[in-house]
N, C-alpha and C positions, 0 to 999 in steps of 0.2 A: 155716617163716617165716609168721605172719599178714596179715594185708591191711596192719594199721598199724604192722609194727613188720620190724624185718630181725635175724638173727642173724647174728653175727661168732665165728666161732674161734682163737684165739690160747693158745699152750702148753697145750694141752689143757681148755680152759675156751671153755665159748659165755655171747656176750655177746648180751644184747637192747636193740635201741635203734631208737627211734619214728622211721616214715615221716611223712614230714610232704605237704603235697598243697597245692597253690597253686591257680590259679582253670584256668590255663591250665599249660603245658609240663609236664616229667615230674616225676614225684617225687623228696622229698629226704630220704635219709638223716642222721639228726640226730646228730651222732657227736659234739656238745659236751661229753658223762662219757666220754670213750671215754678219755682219758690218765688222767681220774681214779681209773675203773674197771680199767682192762689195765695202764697207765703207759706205754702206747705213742702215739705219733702217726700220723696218716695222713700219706705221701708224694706231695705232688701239683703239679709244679714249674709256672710258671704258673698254677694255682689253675684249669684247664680243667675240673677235675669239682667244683669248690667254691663252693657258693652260701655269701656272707659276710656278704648280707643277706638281707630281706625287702623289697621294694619295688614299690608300687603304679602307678609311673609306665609304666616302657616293658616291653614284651616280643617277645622275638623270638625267631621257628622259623626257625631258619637252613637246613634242611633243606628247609622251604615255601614259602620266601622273605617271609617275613610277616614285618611290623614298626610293633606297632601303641603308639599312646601312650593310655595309659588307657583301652584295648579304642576306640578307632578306629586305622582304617586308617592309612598313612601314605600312602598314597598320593591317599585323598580329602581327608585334612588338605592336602597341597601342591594337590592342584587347587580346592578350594573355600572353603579357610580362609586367615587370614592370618595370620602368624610372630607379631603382638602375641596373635591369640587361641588360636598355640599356647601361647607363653610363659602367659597364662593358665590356660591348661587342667592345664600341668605345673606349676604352680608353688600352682594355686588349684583343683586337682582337679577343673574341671569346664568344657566351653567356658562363654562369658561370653553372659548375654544383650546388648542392645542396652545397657542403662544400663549394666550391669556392665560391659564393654566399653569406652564413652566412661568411666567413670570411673579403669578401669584404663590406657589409653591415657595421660589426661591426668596420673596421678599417673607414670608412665614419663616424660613429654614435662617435667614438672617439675625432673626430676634429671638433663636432659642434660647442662647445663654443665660445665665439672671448675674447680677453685680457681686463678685466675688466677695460683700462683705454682707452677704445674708448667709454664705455660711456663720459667720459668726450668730446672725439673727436665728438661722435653727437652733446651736448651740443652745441659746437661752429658754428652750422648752426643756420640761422633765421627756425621759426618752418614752415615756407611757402614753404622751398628748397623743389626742386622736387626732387623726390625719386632718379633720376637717375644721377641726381647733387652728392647728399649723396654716392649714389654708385660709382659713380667715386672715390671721394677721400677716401675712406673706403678701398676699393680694395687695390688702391695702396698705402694708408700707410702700408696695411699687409708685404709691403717689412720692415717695420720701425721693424719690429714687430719678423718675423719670418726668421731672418739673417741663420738659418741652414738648409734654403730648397733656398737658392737663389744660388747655384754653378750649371748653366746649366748645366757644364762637368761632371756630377757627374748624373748616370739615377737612383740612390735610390734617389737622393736630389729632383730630377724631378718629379717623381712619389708622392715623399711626398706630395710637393708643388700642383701638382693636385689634390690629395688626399682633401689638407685643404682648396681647393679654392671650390672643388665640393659640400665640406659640411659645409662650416660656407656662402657659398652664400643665402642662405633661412635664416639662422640667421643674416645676411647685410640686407638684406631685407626686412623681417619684422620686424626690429628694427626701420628703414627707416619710414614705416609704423606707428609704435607707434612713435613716434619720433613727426610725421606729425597728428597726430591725439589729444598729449596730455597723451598718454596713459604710462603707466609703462613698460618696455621693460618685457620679456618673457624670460628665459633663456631657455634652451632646452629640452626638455622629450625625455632621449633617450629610451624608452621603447615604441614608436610611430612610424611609420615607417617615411623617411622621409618626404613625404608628408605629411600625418597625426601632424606631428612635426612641419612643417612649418604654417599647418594652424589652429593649436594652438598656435603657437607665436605671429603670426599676430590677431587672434581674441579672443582667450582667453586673460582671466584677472585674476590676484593673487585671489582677494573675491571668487570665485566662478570656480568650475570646468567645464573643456570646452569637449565635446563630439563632436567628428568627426563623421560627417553624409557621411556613407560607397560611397555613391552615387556623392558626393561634392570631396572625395577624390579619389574616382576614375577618375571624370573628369580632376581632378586639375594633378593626375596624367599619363594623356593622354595625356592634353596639354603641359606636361612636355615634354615627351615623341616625340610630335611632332614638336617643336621646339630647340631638341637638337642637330641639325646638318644638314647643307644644301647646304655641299658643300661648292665652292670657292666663298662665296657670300660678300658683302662689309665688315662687320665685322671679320669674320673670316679672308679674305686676310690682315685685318691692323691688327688682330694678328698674323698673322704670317709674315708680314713686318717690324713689331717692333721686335718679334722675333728674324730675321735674324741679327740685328743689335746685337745680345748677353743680352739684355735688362732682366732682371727678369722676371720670369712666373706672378708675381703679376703686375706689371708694363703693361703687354704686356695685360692680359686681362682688365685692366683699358681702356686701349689704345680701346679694342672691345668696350666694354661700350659706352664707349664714340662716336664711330661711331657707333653703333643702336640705339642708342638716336637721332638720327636725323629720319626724320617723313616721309622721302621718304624709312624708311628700317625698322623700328621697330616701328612707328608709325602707322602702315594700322587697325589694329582692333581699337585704339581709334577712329579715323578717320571715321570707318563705323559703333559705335556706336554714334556718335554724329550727323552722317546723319540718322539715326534711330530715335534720340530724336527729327531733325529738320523735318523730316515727320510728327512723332506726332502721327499721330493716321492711321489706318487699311484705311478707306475710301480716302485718302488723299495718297494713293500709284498709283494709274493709272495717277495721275497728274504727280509725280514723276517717273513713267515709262517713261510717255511721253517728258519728258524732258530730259531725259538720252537718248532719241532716237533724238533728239534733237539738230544737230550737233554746231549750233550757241547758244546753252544755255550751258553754263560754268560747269551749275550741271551735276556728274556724281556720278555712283552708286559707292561705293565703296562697298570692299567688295567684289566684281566678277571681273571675270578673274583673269591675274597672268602673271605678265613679263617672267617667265621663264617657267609654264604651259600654253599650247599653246591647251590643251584641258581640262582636267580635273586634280584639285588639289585630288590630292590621299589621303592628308591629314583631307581634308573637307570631305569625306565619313564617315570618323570614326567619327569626331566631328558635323555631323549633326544628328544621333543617341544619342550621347551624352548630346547636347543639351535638349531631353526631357526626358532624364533622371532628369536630374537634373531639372527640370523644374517640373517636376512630384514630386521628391524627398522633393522639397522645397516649392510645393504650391504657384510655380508664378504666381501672377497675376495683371498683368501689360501691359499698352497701347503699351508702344513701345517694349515689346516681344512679343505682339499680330503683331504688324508692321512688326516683323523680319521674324516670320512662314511663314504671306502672302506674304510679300514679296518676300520670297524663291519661295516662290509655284507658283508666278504669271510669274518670271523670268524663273520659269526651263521650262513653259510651252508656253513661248512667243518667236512666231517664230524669230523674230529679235535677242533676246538674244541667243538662240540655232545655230542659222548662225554663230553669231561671235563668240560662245562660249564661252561666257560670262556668267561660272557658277562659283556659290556663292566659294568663296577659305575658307583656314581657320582661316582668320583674321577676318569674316563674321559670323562666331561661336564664337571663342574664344571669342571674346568681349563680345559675350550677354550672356557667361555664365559666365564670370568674372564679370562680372555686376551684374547679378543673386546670384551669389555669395557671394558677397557683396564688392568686389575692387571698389576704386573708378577709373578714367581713368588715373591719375596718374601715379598708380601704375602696369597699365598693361607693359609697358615698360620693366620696373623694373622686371617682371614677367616671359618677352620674357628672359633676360639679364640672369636672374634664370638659367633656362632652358640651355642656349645657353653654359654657361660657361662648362658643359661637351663636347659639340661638341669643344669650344676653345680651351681646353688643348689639347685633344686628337690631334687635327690637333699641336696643336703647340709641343706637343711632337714627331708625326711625324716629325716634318720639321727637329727640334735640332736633332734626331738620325739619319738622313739624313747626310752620307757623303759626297756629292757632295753641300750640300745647302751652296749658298752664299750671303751677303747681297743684298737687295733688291736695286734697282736703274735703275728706268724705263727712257727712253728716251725722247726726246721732238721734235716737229717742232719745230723748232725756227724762230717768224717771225717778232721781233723786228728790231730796228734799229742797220744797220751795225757798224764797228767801228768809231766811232769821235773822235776828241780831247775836251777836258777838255777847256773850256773859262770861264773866272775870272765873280765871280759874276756883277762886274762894267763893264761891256761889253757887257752882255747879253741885 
């Protein structure tokens, strides 16, 4: 085998087919003539060893715990940078200077409002839907809605379209929120920044003026920050699946929604705070230590480790500082954030969890200070999906400006029954 190329053997025949080499992570074998050549497919369930794209945005060594967006860090992005100049930076491939920035800001703060006849469109949910129920179909009527940004072929119509997806998403949102509460919807204050905006719609009310506590929007805007992009992960590949199909930018990010809505992908921080609420109390955690060590008891810790960090969440650094901030800021005090502190402290420091490496990630955070915050678990979801929809466009605008991109159409074993013929119902 050469430096750039890998042989395969199959029925007695070698096959050569070109390594390919990225900026960072390992190399990739190029097997796109491999059915044309052999007539064979590669088996690879979850698509765990298959690069489907090429993409310039995020990367991550899960083994180093590194996770950077367009070669910075993630972690100096959430301490220095703000969630509008990551959206930037992912979307417009570079941080923004100062103009670029206010201009970027103000073209975002333009497209907050949504069409005064989707209140009526909430109306027609029962007031129980879950938030990311509402999100789904909010999203994608926006195609019903904004017919002069749906021409893919068109990269101003594309850019609009991300444009109004990035910033009327916190207005979908927490409308979602009031909607689900009883409450009056909030129209936008675009004199807030966006976060600040966001979490005066969700918790302000008309009678009375709402004050953002600097500390609560900083968090909120961390946690923005660190769930805007993470790579080819399940949602983002069914946006850019549906994508490839020429589908509407509105349509396509519904499509993501809708897969982080499931509890094995955007459901981990509810999940570990509910194992937090079913702990209970500070004393009643060695029990629950012991039972996570526990190989025949079902309970596991949630919240630690990370299918794709294989040592440390880069993410969870920033957001376990963050945590007492806002914990401080708001004068929490309460049994199961008293659970959450010890239990970090008792895990970072217990040789078993240290072996398998099994530290706290940032589903493990975010939760308790969503919580702290005053979300209910709901709407943490809904919150991830916030956040997420700039990392969505941006790869999905990658793919559409992608020359060589063609629809999606993955392979199968196939281990059904061979051909038969067709016998009449009265025969069978």
């Amino acid at each position: 085998m050469g430096n750039n190329s890998a042989s395969f053997g199959l029925g007695g025949e070698n096959y050569e087919f070109p390594v390919m080499q990225g900026t960072e992570g390992p190399d990739v074998v190029d097997i796109r003539k491999l059915y044309g050549q052999t007539g064979a497919f590669t088996y690879d369930p979850g698509f765990k060893s298959t690069a489907s794209c090429e993409s310039e945005l995020t990367f991550i060594d899960g083994g180093e715990g590194v996770l950077l967006h367009r070669g910075y860090p993630i972690g100096q992005l959430a301490e220095k940078s703000s969630f509008m100049e990551v959206a930037h930076l992912l979307l417009r491939g570079e941080l923004p200077t100062s103009d670029e920035y206010a201009d970027f800001t103000n073209t975002i703060t333009r497209h907050t409002m949504l069409h005064d006849q989707f209140s009526t469109f909430y109306n027609g949910f029962r007031r129980d839907a879950h938030p990311m129920a509402i999100m789904c179909g909010v999203v994608g009527a926006l195609s019903a809605f904004y017919h002069d940004s749906t021409d893919i072929s068109d990269p101003e119509q594309r850019m609009i379209a991300s444009h109004r997806l990035i910033a009327k998403m916190p207005t979908i949102a927490a409308m979602a929120y009031k909607y689900a509460v009883g409450q009056p919807f909030m129209h936008p204050d675009n004199s807030l920044s966006y976060t600040g905006n966001f979490l005066r719609m969700t918790f302000g009310v008309p009678a009375e003026p709402y004050e953002v506590v600097p500390a609560v929007e900083k968090a909120m805007d961390r946690i923005f920050i660190l769930h805007a992009d993470h790579e080819q992960n399940a949602s983002t590949s069914t946006v850019r699946l549906a994508g490839s199909s020429g589908a509407n930018p509105f349509a396509c990010i519904a499509a993501g929604i809708a897969c982080l809505w499931g509890p094995a992908h955007g459901g981990a921080n509810e999940a570990a705070l509910n194992m937090l609420h079913e702990i209970g109390h500070p004393d009643r955690i060695p029990e629950y230590i012991e039972r996570a060590k526990d190989k025949n008891d079902p309970f596991r810790l949630m919240g630690f480790g990370h299918r794709v960090y294989k040592n440390h969440d880069p993410r969870a650094t920033v957001m376990q500082k963050t945590v007492r901030e806002v914990f401080d800021a708001l004068k929490v005090s309460d049994p199961v954030f008293e659970v959450a502190l010890q239990l970090e402290e008792m895990a970072l420091n217990d040789d078993y969890f240290k072996e398998k490496k099994l530290f706290p990630n940032v589903d493990f955070y975010s939760g308790i200070i969503l919580s702290a915050i005053g979300f209910p678990t709901s709407m943490f979801t809904a919150l991830f999906a916030l956040a997420r929809t700039v990392g969505w466009v941006a790869q999905w605008n990658e793919m559409i400006s992608d020359p060589g991109q063609v629809i999606g159409r993955p392979r199968q074993l196939y281990t059904g029954p061979t051909q038969r013929d067709y016998v009449d119902i009265d025969k069978r």
